[in-house]
N, C-alpha and C positions, 0 to 999 in steps of 0.2 A: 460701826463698820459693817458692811455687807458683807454677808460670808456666803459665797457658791454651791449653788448647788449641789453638785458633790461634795464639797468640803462638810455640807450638812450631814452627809450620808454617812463621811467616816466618823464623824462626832459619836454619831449613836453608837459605833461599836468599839469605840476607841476602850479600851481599861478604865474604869476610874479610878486604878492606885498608880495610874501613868501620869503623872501631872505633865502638863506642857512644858517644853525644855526650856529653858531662861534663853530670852533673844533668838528664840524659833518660829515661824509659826508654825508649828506643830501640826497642825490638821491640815494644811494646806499641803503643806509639803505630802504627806500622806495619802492627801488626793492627789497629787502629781504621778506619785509612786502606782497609783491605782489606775489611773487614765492611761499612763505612757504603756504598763506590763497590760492593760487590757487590750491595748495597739499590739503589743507584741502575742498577747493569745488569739489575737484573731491573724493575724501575718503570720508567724511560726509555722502552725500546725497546718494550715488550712490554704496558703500560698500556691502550696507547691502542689495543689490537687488542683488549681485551680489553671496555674499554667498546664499541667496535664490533658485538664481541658480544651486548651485550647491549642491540642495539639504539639508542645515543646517535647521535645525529645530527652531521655534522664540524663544526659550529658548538659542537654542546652538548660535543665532545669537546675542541676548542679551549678554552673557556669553563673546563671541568673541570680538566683541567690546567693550564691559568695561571693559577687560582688557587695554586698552592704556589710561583710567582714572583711572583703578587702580593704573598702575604704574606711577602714578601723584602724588600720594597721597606720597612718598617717595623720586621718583628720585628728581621730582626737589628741594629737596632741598640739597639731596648729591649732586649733580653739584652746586648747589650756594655755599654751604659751601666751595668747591674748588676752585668756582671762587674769592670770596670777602679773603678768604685763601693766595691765589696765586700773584689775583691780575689777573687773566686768565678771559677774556673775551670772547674775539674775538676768540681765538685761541681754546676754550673749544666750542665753537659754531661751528667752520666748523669741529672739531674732533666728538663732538655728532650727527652731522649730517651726516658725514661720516659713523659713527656705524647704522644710522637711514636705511641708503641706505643699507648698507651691511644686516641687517636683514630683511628690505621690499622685499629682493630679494628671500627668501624662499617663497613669494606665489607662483611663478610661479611653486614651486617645489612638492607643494602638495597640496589635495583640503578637506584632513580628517581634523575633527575636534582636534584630539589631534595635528597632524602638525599644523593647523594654529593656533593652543593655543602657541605653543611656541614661533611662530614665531611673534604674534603680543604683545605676552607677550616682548620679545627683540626689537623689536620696537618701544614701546611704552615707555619700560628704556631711551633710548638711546631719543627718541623725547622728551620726557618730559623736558629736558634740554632747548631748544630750545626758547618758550619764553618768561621763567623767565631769561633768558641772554639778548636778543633783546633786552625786556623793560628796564632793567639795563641799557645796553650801551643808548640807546634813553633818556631814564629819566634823567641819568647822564649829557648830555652834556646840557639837558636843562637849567640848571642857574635857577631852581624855576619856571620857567614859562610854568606851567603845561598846561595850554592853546593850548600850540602850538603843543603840543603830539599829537593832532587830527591831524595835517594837515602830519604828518609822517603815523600813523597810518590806517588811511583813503583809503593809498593803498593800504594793508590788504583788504579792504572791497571790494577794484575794483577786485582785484584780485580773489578773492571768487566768484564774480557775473561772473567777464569773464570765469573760472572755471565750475561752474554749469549751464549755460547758453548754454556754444557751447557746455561742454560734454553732458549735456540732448540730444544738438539738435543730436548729434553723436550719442549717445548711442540708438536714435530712428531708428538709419540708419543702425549701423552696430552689430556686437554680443556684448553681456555685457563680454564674457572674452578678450574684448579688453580692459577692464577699466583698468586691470593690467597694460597697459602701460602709458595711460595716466594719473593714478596717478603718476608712476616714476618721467614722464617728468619735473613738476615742481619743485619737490625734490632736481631735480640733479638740477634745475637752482639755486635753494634755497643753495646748498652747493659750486657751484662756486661762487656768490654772496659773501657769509660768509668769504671763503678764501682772498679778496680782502681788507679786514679789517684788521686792528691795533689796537692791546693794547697799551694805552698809557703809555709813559715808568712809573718805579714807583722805588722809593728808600727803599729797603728794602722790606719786607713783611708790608702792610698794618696793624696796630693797629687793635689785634680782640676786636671787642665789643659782647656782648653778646645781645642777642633779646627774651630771657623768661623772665627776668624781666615785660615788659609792656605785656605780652600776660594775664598777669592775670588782667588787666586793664576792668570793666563792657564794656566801651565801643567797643575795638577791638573784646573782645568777642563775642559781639551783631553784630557787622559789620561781621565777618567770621561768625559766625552762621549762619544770615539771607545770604549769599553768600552758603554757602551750599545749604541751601532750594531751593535758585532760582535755584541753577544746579542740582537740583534734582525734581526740574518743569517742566529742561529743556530736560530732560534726555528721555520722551517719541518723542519728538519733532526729537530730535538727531540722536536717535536708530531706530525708525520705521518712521517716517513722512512721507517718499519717497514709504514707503511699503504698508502706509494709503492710501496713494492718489492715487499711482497704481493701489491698488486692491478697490477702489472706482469710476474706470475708467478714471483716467487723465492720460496724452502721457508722455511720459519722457522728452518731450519738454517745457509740460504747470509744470512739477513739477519745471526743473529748472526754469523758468520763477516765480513762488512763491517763491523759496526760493530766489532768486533776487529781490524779491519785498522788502523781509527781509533788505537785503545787502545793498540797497537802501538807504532808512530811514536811516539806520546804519550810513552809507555816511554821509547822512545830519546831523545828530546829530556829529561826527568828524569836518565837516567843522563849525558847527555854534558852538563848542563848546568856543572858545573863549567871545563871546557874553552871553550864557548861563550859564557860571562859575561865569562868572561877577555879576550877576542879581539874580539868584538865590542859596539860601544855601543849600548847601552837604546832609541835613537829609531829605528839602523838595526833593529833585532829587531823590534821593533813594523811599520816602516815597511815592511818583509818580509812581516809577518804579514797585516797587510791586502791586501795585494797580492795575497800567494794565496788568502785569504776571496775575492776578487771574482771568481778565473777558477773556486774547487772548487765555488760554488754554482751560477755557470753553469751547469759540466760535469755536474751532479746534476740539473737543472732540463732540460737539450738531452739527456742521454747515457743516460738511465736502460737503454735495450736496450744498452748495451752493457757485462758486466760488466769490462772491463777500463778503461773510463774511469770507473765506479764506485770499482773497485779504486783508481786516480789521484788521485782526490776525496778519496776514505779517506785516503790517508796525508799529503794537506794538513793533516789533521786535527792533525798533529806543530806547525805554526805556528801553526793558526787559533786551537784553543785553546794545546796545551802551552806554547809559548813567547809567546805573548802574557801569558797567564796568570803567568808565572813571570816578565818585566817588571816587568808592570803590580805584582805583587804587592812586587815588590823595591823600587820607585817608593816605593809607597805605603808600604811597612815604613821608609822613610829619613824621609819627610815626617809621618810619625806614629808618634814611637819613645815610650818612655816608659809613663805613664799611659792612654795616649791609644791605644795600638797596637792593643787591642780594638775600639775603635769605628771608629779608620780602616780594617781591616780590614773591619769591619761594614759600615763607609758604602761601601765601595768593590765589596763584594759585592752589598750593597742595589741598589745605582743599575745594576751590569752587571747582575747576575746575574735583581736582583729586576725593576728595570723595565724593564729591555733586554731580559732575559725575558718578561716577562709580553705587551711589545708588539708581540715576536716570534711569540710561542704565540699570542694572541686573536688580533695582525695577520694570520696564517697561515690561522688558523680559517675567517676570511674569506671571504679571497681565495683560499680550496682551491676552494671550492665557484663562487666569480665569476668567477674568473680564470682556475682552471684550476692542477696542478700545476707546469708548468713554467714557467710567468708570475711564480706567487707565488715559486719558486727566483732565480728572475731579480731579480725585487725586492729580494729578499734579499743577491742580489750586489748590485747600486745600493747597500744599506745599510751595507756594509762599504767599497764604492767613497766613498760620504760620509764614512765612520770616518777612510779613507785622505787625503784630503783635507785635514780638520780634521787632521792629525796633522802633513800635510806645514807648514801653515801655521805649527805652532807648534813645527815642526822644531827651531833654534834653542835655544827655551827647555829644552827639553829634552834637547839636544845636552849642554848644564850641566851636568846632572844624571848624568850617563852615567859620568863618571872617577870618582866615587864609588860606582861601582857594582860594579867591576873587582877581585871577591872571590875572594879563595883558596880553594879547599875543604878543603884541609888545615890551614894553618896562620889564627890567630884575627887580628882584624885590633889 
């Protein structure tokens, strides 16, 4: 069998006491992980310098960009309901991403604000799919052993760093309406990737289970809440960060180099998460995680002249998302196993990612321009200090939840 060109790449740096997961493939998937986050370190950070250029207003640049978290908030879960429906994985992955490519292609075509409303409005439909499926197929073959998702995962985060790392160093060198290209480039690696993949066969249409029964559960509620909040911490970080630092006088080099710092940590938290699943329980991780959301957005909001309390903020970065994220996800993988894993997946990313997003990015938009950058960072801390809150409250139920969480990375449960 042919193996891709990237998938060559992560070979060489894979572990070798990582063996390939039974009915995975392993390295592919890990290139997906590394394409799709290298799309998203060249989009992220470098986006919204770019509509700046071309004159968008921090309102319209807000506006612009939370649209592909609004259309979170929906799509992914009409693509889940058709995957776990179907039984269409693989196959719904390289098709949404195929529509993802087809609609990125109208930047090139206009630089007005109501053109790129629609066009990143269709883009953002069509990506939203994208990694409530991944984590599906990846979660699935795991056999319980939640642990090992970091060592798949992880490439996600290299990819991100290699991403905003060399395109900083680029985008110092050459014009930013070159970024249009190098976002492409990962995408399309990200959808030849996808097409190499298989659904595994399946007899009949999968048994629908339904998944509103436990959503009225205190505890999931308290878990998706407090996931709103954080991405609605995270959401000044997202939108302006790169526009912060620029216009506080850092190179487009040293920007990416922090948000590397970020990616970093991130890393480390994937690689040692088998160690730290083990040791510690799912409410204290969380209850951790918030705590440092409320002092790094401060420190970003009071410290920007200082890059060594940047640098500090940055490698919060390891709790705010990595190990929230990798919780939250393990939570949610117990409370919606089955038929059902697609869409809780979906609803779970929907509600953070998409509205916790979106209210993050517009809220941000705002209040850049009313309040000022370091007020809106501030806010932002408050909004993970309420996460923190809601969380302590429903401490407890949550506590439950934790001994079944306590996974081997080696051996299957």
């Amino acid at each position: 069998m042919r193996v891709s060109a990237p998938a060559k790449i992560i070979r060489l740096f894979v572990p070798r006491n990582v063996a390939p997961l039974p009915s995975i493939p392993f390295r592919r998937l890990a290139a997906i992980y590394f394409a799709y986050f290298a799309f998203v370190g060249a989009f992220s950070p470098y986006f919204g310098l770019y509509l700046q250029s071309i004159g968008q207003a921090a309102w319209q640049i807000g506006v612009l960009l939370s649209l592909t978290q609004l259309t979170r908030i929906v799509a992914p879960y009409l693509w889940a309901a058709l995957a776990d429906r179907r039984g269409w994985r693989a196959r719904l992955l390289a098709v949404t991403i195929a529509g993802s490519i087809l609609a990125y292609a109208g930047v090139f075509a206009t630089t007005s604000f109501a053109g790129l409303f629609v066009v990143l409005a269709a883009f953002g439909f069509f990506g939203a799919a994208t990694m409530p499926i991944t984590e599906s197929i990846t979660l699935a073959s795991l056999h319980g052993q939640i642990g090992r998702y970091g060592h798949i995962r992880l490439w996600g985060s290299v990819g991100f760093i290699a991403a905003v790392f060399c395109f900083g160093w680029m985008l110092d060198r050459v014009a930013i309406e070159n970024l249009l290209w190098m976002i492409l480039a990962p995408l399309l690696a990200t959808f030849l990737l996808a097409v190499t993949l298989r659904d595994a066969p399946t007899v009949g249409a999968p048994p629908r289970q339904p998944i509103w029964p436990d959503l009225g559960r205190p505890e999931v509620v308290a878990l998706l809440a407090a996931n709103v909040l954080m991405n609605v911490a995270h959401g000044p970080l997202y939108a302006f960060y790169s526009i912060y630092l620029f216009d506080a006088g850092y190179s487009k080099t040293a920007i990416g180099a922090l948000w590397s710092l970020g990616v970093v940590a991130e890393i480390a938290v994937f690689l040692t998460a088998p160690w730290w699943m083990k040791r510690f329980p799912v409410h204290d991780i969380l209850l951790a995680s918030f705590a440092l959301a409320v002092g790094r957005f401060a420190i970003i909001g009071w410290g920007v002249e200082s890059p060594v309390l940047l640098a500090a903020a940055q490698l919060a970065h390891a709790a705010t998302f990595g190990a929230c994220h990798m919780a939250s996800i393990a939570l949610v993988n117990r409370w919606f196993a089955g038929s059902r894993q697609v869409r809780g997946q979906a609803l779970y990313l929907a509600l953070s990612f998409g509205l916790g997003g979106f209210l993050g990015v517009i809220g941000s938009g705002v209040a850049w321009s009313a309040i000022g950058p370091a007020w809106t960072f501030t806010a932002a801390s408050a909004a993970a200090g309420a996460g923190l809150i809601l969380l302590t409250r429903h401490a407890k139920l949550l506590r439950r939840a934790s001994p079944s969480l306590v996974v081997d990375a080696t051996t299957p449960q």
